[in-house]
N, C-alpha and C positions, 0 to 999 in steps of 0.2 A: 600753219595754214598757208596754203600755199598764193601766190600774187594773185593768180587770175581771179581764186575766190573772192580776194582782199574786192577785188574789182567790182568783181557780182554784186555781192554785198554793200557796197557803195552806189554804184547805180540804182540797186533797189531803194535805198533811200532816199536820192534822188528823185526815184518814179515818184514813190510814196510822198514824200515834201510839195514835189509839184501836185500831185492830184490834191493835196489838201489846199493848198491855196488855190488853185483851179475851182473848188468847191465854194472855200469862203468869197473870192471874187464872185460866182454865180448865184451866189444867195445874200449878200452884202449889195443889194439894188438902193437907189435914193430912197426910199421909202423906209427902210431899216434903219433901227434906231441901234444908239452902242445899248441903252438898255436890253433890249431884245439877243443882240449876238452875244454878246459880253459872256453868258455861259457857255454858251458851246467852243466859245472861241479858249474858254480857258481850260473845257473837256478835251479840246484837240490837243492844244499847247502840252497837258499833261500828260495825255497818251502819248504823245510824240517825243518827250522827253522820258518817260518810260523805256519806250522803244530805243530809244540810243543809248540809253543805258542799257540795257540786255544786250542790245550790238556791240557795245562799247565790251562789255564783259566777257561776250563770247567770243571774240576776236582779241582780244588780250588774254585769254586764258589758252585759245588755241594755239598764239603765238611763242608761249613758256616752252613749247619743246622745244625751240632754237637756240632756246637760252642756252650759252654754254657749260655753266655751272651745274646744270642739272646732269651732265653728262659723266664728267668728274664725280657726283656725288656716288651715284648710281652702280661704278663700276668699281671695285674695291683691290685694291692696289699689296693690300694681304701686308702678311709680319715683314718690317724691314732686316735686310738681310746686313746691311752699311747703314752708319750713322755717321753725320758730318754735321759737327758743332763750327754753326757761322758766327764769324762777332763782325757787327759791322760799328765802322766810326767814320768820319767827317778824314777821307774821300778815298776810303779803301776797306776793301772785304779779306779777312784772316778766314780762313776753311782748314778746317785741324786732317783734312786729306782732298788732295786735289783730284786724287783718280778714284772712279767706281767703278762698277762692273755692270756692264748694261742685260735689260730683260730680267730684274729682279728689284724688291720694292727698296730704297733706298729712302732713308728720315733725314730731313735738314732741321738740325736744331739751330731758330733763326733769334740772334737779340742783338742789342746795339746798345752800343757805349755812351753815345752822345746826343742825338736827337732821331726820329723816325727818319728811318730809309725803307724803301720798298724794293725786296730782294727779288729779283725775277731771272729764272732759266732762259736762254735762247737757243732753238736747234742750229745746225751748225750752219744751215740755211738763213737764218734771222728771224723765221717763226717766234712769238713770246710764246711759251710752253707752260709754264706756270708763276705762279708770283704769290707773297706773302708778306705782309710788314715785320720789320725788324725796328721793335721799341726797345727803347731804354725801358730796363728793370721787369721787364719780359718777354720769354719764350714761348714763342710761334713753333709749333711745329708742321712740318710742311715732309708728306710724303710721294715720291713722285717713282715711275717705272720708266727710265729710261729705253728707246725700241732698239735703237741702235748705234753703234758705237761712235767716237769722233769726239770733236771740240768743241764745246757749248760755253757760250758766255754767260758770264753772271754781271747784269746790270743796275744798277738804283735807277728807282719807277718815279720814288719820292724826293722835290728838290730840296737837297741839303745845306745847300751854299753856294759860295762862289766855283768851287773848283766838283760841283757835283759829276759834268762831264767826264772826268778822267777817273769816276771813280766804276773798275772794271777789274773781274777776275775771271780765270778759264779755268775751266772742269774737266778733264780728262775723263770720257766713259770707255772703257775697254771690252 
């Protein structure tokens, strides 16, 4: 959904919030008792809380196309052509081949020795390009299509300790 809508849509509620309290002020005179409005007050309250929920929903449901995971899911990345078995431990990544070949689907077989670390690509710009955890006593597979060729880093996302920092490996895509 794009801002200005976000906007609309807010304003309108606004309108709408004010005209009802503009209502209940002009019909809540001294003479009104809470027995007498007490219904209507709590037919409004209910409508109006209706109402944000259907807003609330259709503007969170609009918003899902931004998501970036749906875009990944979407578009399929086909039989891997390279397979690279990652082992990660406490504060460095072993990759059983450091070069691939770029523009073809490529499988990281991800698991770890010692505790969770979170393995993530970086383009050679610094973009995060994809990521996946690396558990003890299980294998993550993570399939990614490299566009273009260069030196990409591999980072831990998840902190593993003291010396998590220095824990960095580089990928050569050809």
């Amino acid at each position: 959904m794009h801002p200005l809508s976000v906007w609309w849509v807010l304003l309108a509620l606004g309108v709408v919030w004010t005209a009802v309290w503009g209502w209940v002020l002009l019909h809540a005179g001294p003479g009104s008792s809470y027995e007498a409005t007490a219904p209507i007050v709590r037919r409004v309250r209910r409508s109006l809380f209706v109402l944000f929920l259907v807003m609330f929903g259709a503007v969170f449901t609009a918003s899902l196309r931004a998501y970036p995971y749906f875009r990944f899911r979407s578009r399929s990345f086909g039989t891997p052509v390279a397979t690279v078995e990652v082992q990660a431990s406490q504060w460095s990544w072993t990759l059983s081949q450091t070069e691939v070949p770029a523009g073809v689907p490529v499988e990281f077989a991800v698991t770890s020795q010692d505790v969770n670390h979170g393995f993530a690509i970086y383009a050679p710009e610094g973009e995060l390009l994809t990521q996946v955890q690396a558990m003890p006593g299980y294998t993550n597979r993570l399939v990614y299509r490299f566009a273009a060729p260069g030196s990409y880093t591999i980072r831990c996302l998840e902190y593993c300790g003291v010396f998590h920092h220095i824990m960095l490996a580089t990928l050569t895509v050809r």
